[in-house]
Each structure stands twice: as C-alpha cells, then as structure tokens.
KEKE-3310 file (N, C-alpha, C; in steps of 0.2 Angstrom, whole numbers, plus 5000, padded with zeros to 4 digits):
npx = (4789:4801:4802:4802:4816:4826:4821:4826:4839:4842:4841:4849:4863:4862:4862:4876:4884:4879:4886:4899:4902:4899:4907:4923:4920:4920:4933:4941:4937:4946:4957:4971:4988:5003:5022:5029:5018:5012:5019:5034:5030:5027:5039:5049:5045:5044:5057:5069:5082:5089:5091:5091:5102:5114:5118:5112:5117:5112:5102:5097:5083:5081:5076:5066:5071:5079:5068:5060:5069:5070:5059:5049:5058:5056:5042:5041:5047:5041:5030:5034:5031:5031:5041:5052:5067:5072:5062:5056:5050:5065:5064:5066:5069:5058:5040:5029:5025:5009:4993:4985:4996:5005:4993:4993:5007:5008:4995:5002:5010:5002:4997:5007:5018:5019:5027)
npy = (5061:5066:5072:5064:5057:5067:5066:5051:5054:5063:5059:5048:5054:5061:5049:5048:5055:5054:5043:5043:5056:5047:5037:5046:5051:5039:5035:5046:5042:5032:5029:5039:5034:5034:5035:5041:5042:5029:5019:5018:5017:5003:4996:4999:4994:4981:4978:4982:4978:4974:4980:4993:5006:5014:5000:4990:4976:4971:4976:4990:5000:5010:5023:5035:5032:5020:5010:5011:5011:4992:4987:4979:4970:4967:4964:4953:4945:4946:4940:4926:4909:4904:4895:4893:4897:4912:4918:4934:4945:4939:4922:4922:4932:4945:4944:4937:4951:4957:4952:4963:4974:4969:4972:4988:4990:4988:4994:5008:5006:5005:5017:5025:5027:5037:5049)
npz = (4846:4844:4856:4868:4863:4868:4879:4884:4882:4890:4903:4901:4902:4914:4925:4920:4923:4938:4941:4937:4945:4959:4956:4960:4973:4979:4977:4987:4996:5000:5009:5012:5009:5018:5018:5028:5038:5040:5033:5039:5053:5052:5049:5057:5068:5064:5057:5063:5075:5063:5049:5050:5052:5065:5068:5062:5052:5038:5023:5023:5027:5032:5026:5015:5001:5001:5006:4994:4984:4988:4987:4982:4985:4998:5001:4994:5004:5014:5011:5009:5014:5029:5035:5025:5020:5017:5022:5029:5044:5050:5058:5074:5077:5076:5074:5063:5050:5050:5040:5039:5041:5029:5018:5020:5016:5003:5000:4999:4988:4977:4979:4973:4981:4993:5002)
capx = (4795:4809:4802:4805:4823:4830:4821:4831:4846:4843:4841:4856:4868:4861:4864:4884:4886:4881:4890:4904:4903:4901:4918:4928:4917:4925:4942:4943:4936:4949:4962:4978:4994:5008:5028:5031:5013:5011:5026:5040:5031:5029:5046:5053:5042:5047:5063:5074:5089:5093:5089:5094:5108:5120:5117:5110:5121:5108:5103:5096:5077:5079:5074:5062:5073:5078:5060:5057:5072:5070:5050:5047:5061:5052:5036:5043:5051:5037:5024:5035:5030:5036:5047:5058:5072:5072:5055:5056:5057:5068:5058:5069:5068:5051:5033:5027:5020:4999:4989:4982:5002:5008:4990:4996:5012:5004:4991:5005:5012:4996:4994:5012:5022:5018:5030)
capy = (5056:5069:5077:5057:5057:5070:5065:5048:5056:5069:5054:5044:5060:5063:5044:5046:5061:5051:5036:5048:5057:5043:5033:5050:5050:5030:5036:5052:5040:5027:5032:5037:5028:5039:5034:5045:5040:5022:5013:5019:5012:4995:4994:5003:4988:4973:4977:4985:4982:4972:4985:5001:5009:5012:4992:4985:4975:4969:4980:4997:5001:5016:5031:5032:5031:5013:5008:5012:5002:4987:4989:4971:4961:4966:4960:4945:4941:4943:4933:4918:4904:4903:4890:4898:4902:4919:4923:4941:4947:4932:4921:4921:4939:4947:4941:4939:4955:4954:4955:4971:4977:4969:4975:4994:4991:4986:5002:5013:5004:5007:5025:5027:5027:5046:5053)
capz = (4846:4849:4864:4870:4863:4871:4889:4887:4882:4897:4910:4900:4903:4923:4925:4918:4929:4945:4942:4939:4954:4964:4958:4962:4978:4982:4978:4989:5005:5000:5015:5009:5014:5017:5020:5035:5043:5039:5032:5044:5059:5054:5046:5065:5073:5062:5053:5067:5072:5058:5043:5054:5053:5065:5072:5058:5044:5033:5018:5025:5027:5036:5022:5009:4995:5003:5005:4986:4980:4991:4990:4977:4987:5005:5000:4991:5009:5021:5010:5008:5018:5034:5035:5020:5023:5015:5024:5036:5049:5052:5065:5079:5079:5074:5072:5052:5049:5051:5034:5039:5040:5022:5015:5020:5011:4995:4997:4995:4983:4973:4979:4971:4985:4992:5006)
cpx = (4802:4810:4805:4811:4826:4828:4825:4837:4847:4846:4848:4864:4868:4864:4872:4886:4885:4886:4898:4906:4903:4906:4922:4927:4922:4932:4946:4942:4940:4955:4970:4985:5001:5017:5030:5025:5012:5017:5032:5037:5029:5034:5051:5051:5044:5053:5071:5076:5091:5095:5089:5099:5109:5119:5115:5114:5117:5105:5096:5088:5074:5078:5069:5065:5074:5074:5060:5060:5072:5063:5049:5050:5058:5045:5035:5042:5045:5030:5028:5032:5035:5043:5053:5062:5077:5066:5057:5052:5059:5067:5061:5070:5061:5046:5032:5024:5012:4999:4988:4990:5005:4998:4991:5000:5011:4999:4996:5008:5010:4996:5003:5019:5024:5024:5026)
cpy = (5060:5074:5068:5055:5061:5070:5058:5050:5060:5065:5051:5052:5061:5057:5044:5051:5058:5047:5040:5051:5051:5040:5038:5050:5043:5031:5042:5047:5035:5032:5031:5034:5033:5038:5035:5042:5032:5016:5013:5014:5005:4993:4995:4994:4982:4973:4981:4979:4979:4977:4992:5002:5012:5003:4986:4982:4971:4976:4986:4999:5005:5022:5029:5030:5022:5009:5007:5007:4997:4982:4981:4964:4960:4964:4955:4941:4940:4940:4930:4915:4905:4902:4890:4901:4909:4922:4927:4942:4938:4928:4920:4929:4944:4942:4943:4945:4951:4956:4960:4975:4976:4972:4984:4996:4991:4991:5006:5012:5007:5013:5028:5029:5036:5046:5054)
cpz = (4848:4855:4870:4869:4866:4878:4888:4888:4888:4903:4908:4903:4912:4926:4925:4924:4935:4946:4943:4945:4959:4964:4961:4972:4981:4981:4985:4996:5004:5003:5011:5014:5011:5017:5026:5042:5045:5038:5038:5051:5060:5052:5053:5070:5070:5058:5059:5073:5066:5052:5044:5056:5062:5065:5067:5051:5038:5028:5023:5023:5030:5033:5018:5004:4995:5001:4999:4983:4983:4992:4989:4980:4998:5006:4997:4997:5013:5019:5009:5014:5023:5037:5031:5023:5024:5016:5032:5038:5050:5059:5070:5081:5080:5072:5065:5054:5048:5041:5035:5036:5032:5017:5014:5016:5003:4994:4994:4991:4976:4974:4976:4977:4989:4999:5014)
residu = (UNK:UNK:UNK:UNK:UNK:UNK:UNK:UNK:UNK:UNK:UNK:UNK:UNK:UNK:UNK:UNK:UNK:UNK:UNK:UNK:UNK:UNK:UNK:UNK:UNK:UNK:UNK:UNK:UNK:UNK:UNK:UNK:UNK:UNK:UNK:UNK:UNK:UNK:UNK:UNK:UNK:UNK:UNK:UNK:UNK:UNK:UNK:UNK:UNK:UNK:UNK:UNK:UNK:UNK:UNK:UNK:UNK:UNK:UNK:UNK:UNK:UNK:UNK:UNK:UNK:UNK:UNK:UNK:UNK:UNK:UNK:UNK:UNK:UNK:UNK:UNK:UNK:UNK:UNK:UNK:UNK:UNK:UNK:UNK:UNK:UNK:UNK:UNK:UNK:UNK:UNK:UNK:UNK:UNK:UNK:UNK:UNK:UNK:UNK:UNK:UNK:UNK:UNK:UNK:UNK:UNK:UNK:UNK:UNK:UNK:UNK:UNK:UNK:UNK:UNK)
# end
C-alpha cells in the first residue's frame, strides 16, 4: 500500500510539473506588443494629423507618455458606435480602426504597456 502511495503521489507531482510547463510555455508564444513596434504605426495611420504635433490641435498622441495617459479615453472613442459623435478617428477623416488594430491596443494594455 505504500509502495502504491508514493507511485500516485509521483505521477500527481510529474502531472503539476507539465501543466506547469505548458502554461509558461502558452505565455512565452503569446506575441509581445511593443509601443515603438505596434502602437505608434497604427496611432501614425489613424490618429495623424489631428493628434501630432506641429499640425495637430487635438490632444497629443505622438509619445509614449501621451499614449499611456490618454490610453482609457482612446479606446473609449474608437469602440463607441459609429454614429457618436465622440467616436475616432473622426469619420470624415480616417477609417474606424480594424479589430485586429483595437485588439493590439488592448494586448499592450495587458502586457503593461512595454516600450
């Protein structure tokens, strides 16, 4: 009987250890989302000229520190409903960003917002 205890306990340990390794595994192929790689060229493609300096007099979304504090009210604006009239890029200027585009924003949101 306790040659039987210590095989499941063996098996329950090797068990913890894979499941283990596999999530850090699923976190490491989860593609990171960078500031400089990712964010800046869709911000350059749907937020300019309004939001870049020199040309732009709306509130400024040309540095990281920007991006960070303006993070909550630019992904308020480009899910609102279309027809809102606080939904961006403002529709006589830019196309809505795609979901893949507001899904990227919200990665690095979650990956803490890296650089």
């Amino acid at each position: 009987m306790k040659k039987f205890s210590i095989a499941i306990f063996f098996l329950f340990c090797v068990g913890l250890l894979q499941y283990c390794s596999s999530s850090k595994k699923a976190k490491k192929t989860e593609t990171a989302v960078t500031y400089e790689k990712d964010v800046v060229p869709i911000l350059q493609a749907s937020c300019t000229p309004c939001h870049f300096p020199p040309g732009g007099k709306k509130a400024a979304l040309n540095t990281y520190d920007s991006v960070k504090f303006y993070y909550d009210d630019l992904i308020a604006r480009v899910k609102l409903p279309h027809d809102n009239e606080k939904f961006m890029p403002f529709k006589s200027k830019k196309p809505p960003l795609s979901d893949t585009a507001i899904n990227v924003l919200e990665q690095w949101k979650k990956q803490d917002m890296p650089k």
